[in-house]
GUKOLPA-999797 format. One line per 3 residues: number of its first residue (from 1); their letters; for each residue x, y, z of C-alpha. Coordinates in pm, whole numbers, plus 50000, padded with zeros to 5 digits. Layout:
// residues N
NUM> A> X,Y,Z ~ ... $
//
This chain:
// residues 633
1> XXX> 50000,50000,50000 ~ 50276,50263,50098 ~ 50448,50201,49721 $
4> XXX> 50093,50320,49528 ~ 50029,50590,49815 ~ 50341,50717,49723 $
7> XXX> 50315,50737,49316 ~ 49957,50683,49223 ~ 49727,51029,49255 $
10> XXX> 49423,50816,49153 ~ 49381,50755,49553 ~ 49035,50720,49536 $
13> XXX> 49061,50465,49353 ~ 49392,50229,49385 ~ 49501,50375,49789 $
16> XXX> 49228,50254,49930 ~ 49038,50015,49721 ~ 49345,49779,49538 $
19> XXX> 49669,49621,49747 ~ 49942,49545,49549 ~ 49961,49145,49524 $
22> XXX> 50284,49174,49683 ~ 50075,49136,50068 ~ 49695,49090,50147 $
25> XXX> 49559,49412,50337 ~ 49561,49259,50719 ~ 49722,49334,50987 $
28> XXX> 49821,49171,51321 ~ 49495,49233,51478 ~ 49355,49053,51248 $
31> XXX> 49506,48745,51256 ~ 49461,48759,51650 ~ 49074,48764,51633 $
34> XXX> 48949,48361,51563 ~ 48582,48372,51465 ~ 48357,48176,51690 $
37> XXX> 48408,47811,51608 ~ 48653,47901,51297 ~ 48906,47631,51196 $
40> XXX> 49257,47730,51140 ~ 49361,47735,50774 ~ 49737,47815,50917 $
43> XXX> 49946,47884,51211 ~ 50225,48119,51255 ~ 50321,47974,51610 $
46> XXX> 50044,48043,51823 ~ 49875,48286,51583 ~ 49578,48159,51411 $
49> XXX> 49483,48240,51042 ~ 49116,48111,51033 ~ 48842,48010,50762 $
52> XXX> 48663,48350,50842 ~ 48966,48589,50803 ~ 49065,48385,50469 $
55> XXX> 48746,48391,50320 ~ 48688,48734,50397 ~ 49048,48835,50207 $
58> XXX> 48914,48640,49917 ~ 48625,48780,49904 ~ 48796,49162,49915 $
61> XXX> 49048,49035,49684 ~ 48753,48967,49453 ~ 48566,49298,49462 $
64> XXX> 48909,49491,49399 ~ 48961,49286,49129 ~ 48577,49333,49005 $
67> XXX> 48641,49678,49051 ~ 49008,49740,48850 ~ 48896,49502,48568 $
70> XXX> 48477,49615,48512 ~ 48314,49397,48266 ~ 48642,49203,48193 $
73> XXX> 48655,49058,48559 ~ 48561,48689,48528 ~ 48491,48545,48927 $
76> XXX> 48636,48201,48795 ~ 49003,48348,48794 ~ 48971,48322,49189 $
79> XXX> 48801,48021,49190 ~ 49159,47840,49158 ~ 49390,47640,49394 $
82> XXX> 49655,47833,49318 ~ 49517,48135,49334 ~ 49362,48040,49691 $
85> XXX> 49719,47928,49808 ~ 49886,48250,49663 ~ 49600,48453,49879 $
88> XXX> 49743,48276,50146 ~ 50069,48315,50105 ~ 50101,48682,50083 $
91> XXX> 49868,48702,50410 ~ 50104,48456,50581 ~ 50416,48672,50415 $
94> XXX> 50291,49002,50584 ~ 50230,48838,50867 ~ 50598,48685,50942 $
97> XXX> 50754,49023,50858 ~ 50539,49217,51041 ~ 50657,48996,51335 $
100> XXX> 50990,49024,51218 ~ 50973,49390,51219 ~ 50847,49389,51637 $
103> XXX> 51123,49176,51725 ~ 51344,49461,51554 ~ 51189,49715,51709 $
106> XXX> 51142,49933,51392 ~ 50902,50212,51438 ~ 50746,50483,51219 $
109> XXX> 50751,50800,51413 ~ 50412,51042,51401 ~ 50645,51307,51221 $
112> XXX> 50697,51067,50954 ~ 50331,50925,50901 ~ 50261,51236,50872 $
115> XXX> 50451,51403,50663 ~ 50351,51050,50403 ~ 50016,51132,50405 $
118> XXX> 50035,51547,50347 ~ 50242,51444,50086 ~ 49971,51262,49887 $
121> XXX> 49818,51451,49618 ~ 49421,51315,49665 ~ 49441,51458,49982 $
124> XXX> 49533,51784,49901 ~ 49389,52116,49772 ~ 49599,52414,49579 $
127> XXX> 49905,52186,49637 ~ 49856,52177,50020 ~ 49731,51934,50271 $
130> XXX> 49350,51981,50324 ~ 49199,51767,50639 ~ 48866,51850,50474 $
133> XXX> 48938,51654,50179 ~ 49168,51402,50327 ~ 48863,51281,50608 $
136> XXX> 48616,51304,50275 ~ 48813,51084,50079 ~ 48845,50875,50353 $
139> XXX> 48496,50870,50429 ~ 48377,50758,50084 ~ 48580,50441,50123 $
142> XXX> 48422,50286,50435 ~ 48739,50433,50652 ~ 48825,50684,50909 $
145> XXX> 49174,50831,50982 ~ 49246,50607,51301 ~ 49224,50329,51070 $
148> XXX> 49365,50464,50738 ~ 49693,50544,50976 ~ 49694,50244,51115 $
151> XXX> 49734,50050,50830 ~ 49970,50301,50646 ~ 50203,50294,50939 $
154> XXX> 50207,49891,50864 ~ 50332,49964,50517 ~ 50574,50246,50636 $
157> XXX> 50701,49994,50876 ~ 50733,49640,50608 ~ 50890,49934,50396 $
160> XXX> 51199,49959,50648 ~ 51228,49624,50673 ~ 51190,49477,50284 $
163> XXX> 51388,49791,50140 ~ 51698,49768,50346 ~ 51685,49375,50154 $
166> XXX> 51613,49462,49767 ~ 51882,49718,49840 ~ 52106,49492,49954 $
169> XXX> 52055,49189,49641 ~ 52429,49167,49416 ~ 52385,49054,49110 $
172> XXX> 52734,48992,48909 ~ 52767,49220,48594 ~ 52878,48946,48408 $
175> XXX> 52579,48751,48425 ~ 52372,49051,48326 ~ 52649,49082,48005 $
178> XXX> 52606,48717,47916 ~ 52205,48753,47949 ~ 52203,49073,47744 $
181> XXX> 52447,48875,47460 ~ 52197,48559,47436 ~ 51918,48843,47361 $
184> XXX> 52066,48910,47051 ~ 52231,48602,46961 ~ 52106,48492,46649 $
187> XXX> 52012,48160,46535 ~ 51929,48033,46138 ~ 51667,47750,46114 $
190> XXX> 51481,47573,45845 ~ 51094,47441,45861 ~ 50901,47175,45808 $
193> XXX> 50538,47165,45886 ~ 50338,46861,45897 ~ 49968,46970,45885 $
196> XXX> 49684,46851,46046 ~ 49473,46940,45708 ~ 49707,46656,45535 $
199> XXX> 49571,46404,45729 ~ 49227,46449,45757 ~ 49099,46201,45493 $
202> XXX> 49223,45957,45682 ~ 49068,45996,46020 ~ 48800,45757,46076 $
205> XXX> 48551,45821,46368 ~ 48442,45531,46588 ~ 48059,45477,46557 $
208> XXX> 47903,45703,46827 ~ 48181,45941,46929 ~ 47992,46206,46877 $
211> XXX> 47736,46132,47088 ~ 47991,46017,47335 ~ 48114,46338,47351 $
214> XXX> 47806,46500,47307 ~ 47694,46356,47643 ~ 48027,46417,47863 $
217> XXX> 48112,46777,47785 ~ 47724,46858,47843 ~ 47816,47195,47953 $
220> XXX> 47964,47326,47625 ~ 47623,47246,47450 ~ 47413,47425,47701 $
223> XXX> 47247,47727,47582 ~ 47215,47952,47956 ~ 46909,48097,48095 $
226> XXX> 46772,48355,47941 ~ 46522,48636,48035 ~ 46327,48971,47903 $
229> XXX> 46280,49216,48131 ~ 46143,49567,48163 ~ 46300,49856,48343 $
232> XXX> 46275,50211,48453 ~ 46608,50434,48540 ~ 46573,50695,48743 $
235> XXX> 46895,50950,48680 ~ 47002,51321,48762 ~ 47041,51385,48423 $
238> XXX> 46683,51213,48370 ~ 46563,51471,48643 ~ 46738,51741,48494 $
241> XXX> 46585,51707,48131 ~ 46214,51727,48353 ~ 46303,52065,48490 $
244> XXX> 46193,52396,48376 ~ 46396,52732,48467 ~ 46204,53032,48428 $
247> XXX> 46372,53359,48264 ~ 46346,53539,48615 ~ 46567,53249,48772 $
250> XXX> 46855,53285,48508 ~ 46828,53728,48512 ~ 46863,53669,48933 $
253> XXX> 47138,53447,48876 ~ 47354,53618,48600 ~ 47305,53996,48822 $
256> XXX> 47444,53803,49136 ~ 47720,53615,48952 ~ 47847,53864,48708 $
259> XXX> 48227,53863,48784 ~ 48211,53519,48649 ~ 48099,53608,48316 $
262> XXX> 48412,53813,48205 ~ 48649,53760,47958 ~ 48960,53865,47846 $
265> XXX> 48960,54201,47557 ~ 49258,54125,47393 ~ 49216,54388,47138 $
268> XXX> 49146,54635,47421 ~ 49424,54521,47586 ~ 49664,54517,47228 $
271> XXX> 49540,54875,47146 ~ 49658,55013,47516 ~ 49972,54849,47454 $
274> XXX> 50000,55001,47113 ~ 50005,55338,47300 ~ 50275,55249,47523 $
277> XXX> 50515,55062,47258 ~ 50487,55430,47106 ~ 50600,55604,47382 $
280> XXX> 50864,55384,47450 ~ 50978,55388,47104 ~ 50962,55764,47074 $
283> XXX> 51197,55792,47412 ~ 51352,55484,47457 ~ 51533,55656,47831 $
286> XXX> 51223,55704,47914 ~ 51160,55328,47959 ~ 51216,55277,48334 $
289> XXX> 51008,55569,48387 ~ 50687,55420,48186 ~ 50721,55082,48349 $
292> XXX> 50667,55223,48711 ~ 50360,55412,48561 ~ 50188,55159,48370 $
295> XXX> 50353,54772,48390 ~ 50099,54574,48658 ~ 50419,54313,48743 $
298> XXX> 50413,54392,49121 ~ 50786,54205,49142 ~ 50942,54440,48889 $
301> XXX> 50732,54772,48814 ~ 50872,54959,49077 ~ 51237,54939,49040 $
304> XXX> 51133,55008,48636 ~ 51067,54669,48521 ~ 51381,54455,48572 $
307> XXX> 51388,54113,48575 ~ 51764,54079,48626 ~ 51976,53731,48492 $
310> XXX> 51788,53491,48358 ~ 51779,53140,48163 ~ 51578,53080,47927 $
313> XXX> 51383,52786,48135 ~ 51323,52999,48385 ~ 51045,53234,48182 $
316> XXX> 50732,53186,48035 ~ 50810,53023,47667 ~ 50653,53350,47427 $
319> XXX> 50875,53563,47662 ~ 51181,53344,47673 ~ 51118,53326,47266 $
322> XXX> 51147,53637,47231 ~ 51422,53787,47479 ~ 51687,53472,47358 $
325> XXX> 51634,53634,46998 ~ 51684,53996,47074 ~ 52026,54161,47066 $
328> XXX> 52166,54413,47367 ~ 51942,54732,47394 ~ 51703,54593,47135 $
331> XXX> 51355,54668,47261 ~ 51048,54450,47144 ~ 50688,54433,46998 $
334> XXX> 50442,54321,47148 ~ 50474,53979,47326 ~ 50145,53795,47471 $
337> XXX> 50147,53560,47762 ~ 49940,53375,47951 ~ 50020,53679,48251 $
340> XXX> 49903,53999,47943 ~ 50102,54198,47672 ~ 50449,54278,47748 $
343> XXX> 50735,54510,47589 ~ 51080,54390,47659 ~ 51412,54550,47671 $
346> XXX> 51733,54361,47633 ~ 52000,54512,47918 ~ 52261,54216,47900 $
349> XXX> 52378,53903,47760 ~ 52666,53676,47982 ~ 52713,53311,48046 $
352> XXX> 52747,53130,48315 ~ 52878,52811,48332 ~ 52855,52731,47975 $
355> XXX> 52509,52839,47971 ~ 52394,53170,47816 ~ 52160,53407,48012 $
358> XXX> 51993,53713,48015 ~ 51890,54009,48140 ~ 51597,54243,48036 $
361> XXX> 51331,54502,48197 ~ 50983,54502,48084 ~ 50680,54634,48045 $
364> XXX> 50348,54403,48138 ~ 50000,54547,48054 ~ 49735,54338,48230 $
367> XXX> 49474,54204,48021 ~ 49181,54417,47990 ~ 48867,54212,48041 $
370> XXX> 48433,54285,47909 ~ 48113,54130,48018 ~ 47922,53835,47831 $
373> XXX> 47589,53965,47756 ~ 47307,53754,47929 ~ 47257,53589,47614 $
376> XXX> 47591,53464,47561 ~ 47569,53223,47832 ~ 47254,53208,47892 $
379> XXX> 47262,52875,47798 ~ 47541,52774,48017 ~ 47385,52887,48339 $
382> XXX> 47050,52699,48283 ~ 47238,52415,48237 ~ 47403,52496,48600 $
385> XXX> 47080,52604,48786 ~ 46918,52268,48591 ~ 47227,52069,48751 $
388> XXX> 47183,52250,49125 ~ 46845,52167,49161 ~ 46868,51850,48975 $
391> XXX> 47083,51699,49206 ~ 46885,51814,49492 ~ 46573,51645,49365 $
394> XXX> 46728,51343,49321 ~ 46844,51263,49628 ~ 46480,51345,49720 $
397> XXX> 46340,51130,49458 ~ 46620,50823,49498 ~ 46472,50686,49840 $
400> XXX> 46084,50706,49718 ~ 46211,50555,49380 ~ 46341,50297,49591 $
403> XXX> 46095,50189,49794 ~ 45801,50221,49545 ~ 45985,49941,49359 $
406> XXX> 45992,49763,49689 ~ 45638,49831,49812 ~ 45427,49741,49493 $
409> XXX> 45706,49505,49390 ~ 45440,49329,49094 ~ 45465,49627,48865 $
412> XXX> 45703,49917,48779 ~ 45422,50139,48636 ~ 45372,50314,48988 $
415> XXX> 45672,50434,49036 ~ 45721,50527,48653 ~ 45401,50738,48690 $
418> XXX> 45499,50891,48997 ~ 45832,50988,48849 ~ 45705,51085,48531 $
421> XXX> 45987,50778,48400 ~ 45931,50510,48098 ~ 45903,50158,48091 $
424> XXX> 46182,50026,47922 ~ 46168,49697,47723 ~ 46495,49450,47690 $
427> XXX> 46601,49188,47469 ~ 46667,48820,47560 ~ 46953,48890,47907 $
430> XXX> 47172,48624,47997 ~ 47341,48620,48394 ~ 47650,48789,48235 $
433> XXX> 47780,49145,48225 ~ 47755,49256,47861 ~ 47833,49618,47830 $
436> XXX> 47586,49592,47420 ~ 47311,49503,47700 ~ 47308,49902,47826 $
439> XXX> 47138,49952,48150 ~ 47104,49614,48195 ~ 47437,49509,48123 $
442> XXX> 47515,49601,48535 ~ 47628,49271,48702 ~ 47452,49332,49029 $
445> XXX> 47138,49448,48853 ~ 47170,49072,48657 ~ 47233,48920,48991 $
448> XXX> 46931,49016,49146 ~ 46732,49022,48813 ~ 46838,48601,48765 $
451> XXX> 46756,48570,49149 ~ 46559,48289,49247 ~ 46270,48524,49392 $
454> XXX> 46303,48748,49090 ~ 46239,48443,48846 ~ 45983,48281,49042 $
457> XXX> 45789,48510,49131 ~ 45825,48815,48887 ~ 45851,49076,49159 $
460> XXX> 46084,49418,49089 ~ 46428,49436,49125 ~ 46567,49622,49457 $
463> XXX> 46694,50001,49299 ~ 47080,49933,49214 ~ 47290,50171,49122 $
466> XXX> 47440,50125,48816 ~ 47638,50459,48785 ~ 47710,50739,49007 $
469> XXX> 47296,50939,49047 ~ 47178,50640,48810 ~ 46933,50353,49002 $
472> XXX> 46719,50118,48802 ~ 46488,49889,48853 ~ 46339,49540,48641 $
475> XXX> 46140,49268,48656 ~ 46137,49011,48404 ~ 45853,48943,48197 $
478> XXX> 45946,48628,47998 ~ 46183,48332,48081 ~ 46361,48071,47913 $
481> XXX> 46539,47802,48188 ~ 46933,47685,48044 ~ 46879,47380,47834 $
484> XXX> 47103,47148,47578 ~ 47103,47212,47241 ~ 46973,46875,47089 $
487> XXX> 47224,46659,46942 ~ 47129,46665,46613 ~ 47188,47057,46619 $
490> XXX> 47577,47026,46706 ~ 47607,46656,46598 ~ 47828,46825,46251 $
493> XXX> 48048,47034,46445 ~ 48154,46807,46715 ~ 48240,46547,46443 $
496> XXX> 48411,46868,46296 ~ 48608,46911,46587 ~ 48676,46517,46702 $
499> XXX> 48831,46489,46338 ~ 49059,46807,46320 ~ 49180,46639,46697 $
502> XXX> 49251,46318,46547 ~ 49402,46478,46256 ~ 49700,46675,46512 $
505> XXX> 49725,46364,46682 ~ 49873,46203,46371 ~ 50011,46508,46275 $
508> XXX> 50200,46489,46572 ~ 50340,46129,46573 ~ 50414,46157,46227 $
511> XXX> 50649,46482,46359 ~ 50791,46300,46611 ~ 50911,45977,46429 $
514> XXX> 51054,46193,46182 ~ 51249,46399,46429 ~ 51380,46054,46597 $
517> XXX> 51495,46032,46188 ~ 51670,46318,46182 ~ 51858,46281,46554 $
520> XXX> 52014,45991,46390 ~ 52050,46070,46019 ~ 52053,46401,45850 $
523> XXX> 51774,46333,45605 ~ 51815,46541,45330 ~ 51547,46470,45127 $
526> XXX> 51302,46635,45390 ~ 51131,46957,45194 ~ 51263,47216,45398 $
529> XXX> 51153,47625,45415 ~ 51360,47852,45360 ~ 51624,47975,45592 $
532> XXX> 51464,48215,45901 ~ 51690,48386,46123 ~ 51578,48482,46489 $
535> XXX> 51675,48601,46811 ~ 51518,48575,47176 ~ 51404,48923,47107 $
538> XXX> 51309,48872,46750 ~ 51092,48534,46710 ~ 50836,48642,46499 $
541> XXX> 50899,48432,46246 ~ 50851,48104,46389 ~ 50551,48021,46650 $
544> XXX> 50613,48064,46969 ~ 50598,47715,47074 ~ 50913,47708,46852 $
547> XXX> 51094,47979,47008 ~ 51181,47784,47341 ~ 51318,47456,47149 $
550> XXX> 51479,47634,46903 ~ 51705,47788,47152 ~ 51746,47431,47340 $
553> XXX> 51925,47301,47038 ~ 52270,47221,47091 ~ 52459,47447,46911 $
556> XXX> 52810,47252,46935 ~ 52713,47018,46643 ~ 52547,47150,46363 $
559> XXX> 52312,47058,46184 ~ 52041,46993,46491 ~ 51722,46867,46494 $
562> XXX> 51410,46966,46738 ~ 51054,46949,46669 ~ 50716,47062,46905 $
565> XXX> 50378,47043,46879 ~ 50176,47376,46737 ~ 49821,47330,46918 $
568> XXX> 49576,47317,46620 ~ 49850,47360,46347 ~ 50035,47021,46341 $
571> XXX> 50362,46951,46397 ~ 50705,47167,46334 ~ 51050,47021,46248 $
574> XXX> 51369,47256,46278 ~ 51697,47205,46156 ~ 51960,47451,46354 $
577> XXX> 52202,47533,46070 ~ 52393,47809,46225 ~ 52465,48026,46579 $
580> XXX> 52628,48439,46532 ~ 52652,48666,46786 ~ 52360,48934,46727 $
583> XXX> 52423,49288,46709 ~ 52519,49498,47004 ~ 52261,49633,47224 $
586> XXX> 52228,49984,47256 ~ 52304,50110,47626 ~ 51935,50172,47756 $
589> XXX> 51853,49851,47601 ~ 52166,49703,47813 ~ 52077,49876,48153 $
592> XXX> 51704,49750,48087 ~ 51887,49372,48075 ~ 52115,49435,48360 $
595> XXX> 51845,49595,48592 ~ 51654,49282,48543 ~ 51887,49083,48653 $
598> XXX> 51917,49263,48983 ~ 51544,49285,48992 ~ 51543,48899,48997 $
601> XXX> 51820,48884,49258 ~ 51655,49104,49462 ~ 51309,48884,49448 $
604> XXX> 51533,48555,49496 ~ 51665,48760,49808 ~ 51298,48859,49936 $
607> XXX> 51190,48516,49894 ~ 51489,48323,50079 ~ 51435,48551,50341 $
610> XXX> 51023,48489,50362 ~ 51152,48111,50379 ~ 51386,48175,50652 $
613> XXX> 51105,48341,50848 ~ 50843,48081,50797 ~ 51079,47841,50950 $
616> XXX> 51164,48048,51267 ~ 50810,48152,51297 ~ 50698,47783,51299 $
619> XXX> 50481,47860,50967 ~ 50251,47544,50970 ~ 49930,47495,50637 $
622> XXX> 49651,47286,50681 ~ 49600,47183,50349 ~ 49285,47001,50346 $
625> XXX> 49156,47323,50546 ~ 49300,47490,50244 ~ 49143,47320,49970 $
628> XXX> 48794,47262,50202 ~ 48784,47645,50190 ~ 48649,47676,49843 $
631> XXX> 48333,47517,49994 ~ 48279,47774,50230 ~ 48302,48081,50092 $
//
């Protein structure tokens, strides 16, 4: 958590809502508490990790997940062993060091917790701290301060401890230099495909293999329940377009708001500076004088406009352009900024430290600024005032929305009525998230729209909110259960497929007694492609199944043989014909190669050092718990 803190602004979003999978978000509390009558998955000596506390990391792994990825986010990818035992891991990883870091006695001191969290942009306004936003941000997430630091000065804390390690991970140079040189080494191969098209007229199905498989991958036939439903949304903008502002509302609001309705004259504010270009022209002494009379730069106008030394970084890029092109005493046209017009006089050219810089005095003249008649933006504050009390109606409308959907839960025309909303009609919905499906495309509106009350008994949708001042409700109105596509229906394409299978099969062995061939006895009647040349960084050539065996070939005796399996495409042959060294990498290409290498020592560090810990913490993983846990989230 400290590492995104630290470098993402989006803190809304990632602080508080996504842990890096480095460590699961717990801390030692946590692992203290054991849920009433909750097994223990794992021990850490006499430290319990229980059902409950797994499950309920799983579970908030999940969401984050759902949340980062939107539509893409498919709940299977949890639903793995490994992913349940890499969960479990990185709780039992934060865990050990977090013990490790006690025993220590680190400490983050209040000065320095503090200073981490003023620094973060989310929390602050006009590039300082604000506790305003920083307890509103907090709020939104669930969280108050107390807890927010407590967890932060975690992170702060497994920051001491893990960063004094990567820093400390050697890699030797030379193994970066001989992993950077077998990057570009370059290898020459020929190709033989054997195809699984070739071999298709003789496959032979057995009688009934089809239906064999028909009947044991019954879930790849199934078409899924389906449902129409109707719907009504309830939205600000939705309330907004209802709304009627009279031309009394917008006068009111345009006299009380006027300041904010002026722009910038910038041929009022050219023509004044025309006037004083002439004057400085006519009298060019006289331009000290004129700048304490009429430049609005409250730095320089008094002492007569000078800026003193300068680079030409350190200015505004129209004034910098234009000073760096001027010679000494040379005075200027006009110049516009984003600060008003300004007349420039070179007063010195010198350079320091091989770099030129310069010194001028100048004139600014503030940008003159007129009104926007009413009808001008007339438009754009009925669009505000719409928004205002749009907003405020719809928090008044949301909880009635919401509980007429509840209340007479057999229709949505009451509530449409009494919001002045339509009934929407859908297509056929399935249970998942498809952003073509609109409004209905929401996976917790599909959830409770595929319910089991919602399909029995037809009743409304609870109000979910789809999008930020969006709800919606439906109900569905015709149902089709999930059912198997007969067999005669698919019976073509499964034979399709059983046949193209068999076909690789013998695709294959054909490959592979022809490679055993080859190992023994250079065959050189074998119809090979012509010569492709690759590197580890430049494979395209060859699939990249290939790439890997290709580079396993024993370069020592030439010609050699390999051959691998390309699912769906047959069966490759290569013949190794010759080994160079590739072309010298270019030196951010290198350091990218060499740093890593020392980002992989530095993990092979980290993880020697979890290992270490698990053993003197007495680390102990009830499998069976493990794998039982699936069941009971």
């Amino acid at each position: 958590m400290f590492d995104i803190v630290r470098n993402n602004k989006k803190i809304a979003q990632i602080i508080l809502g996504v842990i890096a999978l480095t460590f699961a978000f717990f801390g030692i509390e946590g692992y203290m508490r054991d849920g009433p009558g909750a097994g223990a998955i794992a021990t850490i000596g006499d430290i319990k990790i229980t059902q409950q506390q797994f499950s309920r990391e799983m579970q908030d792994r999940q969401e984050r997940l759902r949340a980062q990825m939107g539509a893409a986010f498919d709940a299977k990818m949890m639903d793995t062993p490994e992913m349940r035992r890499a969960v479990l891991d990185q709780i039992i990883n934060r865990q050990v060091l977090l013990l490790e870091a006690q025993k220590l006695k680190l400490v983050v001191t209040n000065e320095s917790l503090y200073k981490t969290i003023a620094s973060i942009n989310s929390f602050q306004e006009n590039g300082q701290f604000s506790k305003d936003r920083y307890e509103r941000r907090l709020r939104e997430e669930g969280m108050n301060p107390a807890m927010f630091e407590a967890q932060m000065r975690q992170d702060m804390l497994l920051k001491q401890l893990t960063g004094s390690i990567e820093e400390s991970a050697f890699s030797a140079s030379s193994i970066g230099e001989r992993l950077a040189g077998l990057q570009t080494e370059k290898r020459e191969v020929r190709e033989y495909r054997f195809l699984p098209e070739k071999f298709l007229p003789d496959v032979k199905l057995q009688e009934g293999a089809a239906k064999k498989f028909y009947e044991s991958n019954g879930k790849q036939f199934e078409i899924p329940e389906q449902a129409k439903a109707e719907f009504v949304i309830l939205s600000m903008d939705g309330v907004a377009a209802q709304l009627t502002i009279s031309e009394k509302e917008i006068k009111d609001w345009y006299d009380a708001n006027r300041s904010r309705y002026t722009v910038k004259d910038l041929a009022k504010t050219k023509a004044k500076a025309e006037v004083i270009l002439k004057q400085v022209k006519a009298d060019p002494q006289a331009f000290a004088e004129l700048a304490k009379k009429h430049s609005k730069d409250p730095g320089t106008g008094e002492n007569g406009g000078d800026l003193g030394f300068f680079a030409k970084g350190a200015m505004v890029k129209p004034f910098a352009d234009a000073a760096f092109k001027m010679k000494e005493g040379e005075i200027s046209g006009l110049v516009e900024s984003e600060f008003g017009v300004h007349i420039i006089k070179l007063t010195g050219i010198r350079k320091t430290q091989g770099e030129e810089e310069r010194r001028a005095s100048h004139i600014l003249i503030g940008f003159e600024t007129k009104e926007q008649p009413l009808p001008e933006v007339r438009a754009a504050i009925e669009s505000e005032l719409k928004k205002t009390m749009a907003g405020r109606k719809f928090a008044e409308a949301a909880e009635g929305f919401a509980n007429a959907v509840y209340e007479q839960s057999d229709s949505l025309k009451p509530a449409a009525e009494k919001y002045k909303l339509a009934v929407q009609q859908s297509g056929w919905l399935v249970r998942t998230p498809n952003p073509a499906a609109g409004p209905l495309g929401n996976e917790k509106l599909l959830k409770a729209l595929f319910s089991e009350d919602s399909v029995k008994s037809r009743r409304n949708t609870e109000a979910v909110e789809i999008a930020p001042n969006t709800l919606v409700s439906a109900r569905i109105v015709e149902y089709k259960p999930a059912a198997m596509q007969p067999f005669d229906n698919v019976k073509a394409s499964i034979e399709t497929l059983l046949k193209r299978q068999e076909a690789q099969a013998m695709a294959k062995k054909t490959g592979e007694e022809k490679l055993a061939v080859l190992k023994s006895k250079d065959d050189q009647k074998t119809d090979w492609s012509a010569v492709k040349s690759i590197s580890r960084m430049d494979a395209r050539m060859v699939p990249p199944q290939a790439v890997p065996v290709i580079f396993r070939l024993d370069a020592a005796q030439l010609p050699a043989f390999g051959g691998v399996e390309i699912p769906g495409a047959g069966y490759a042959l290569y013949k190794l014909i010759k080994v160079a060294p590739g072309e010298k990498l270019d030196d951010e290409r290198r350091k990218a190669i060499l740093g890593f290498v020392g980002q992989l020592a530095s993990q092979e560090d980290m993880q020697a050092y979890l290992t270490a810990l698990k053993t003197r913490y007495k680390v102990k993983i009830d499998q069976a718990a493990l794998e039982a846990s699936k069941d009971n989230r």
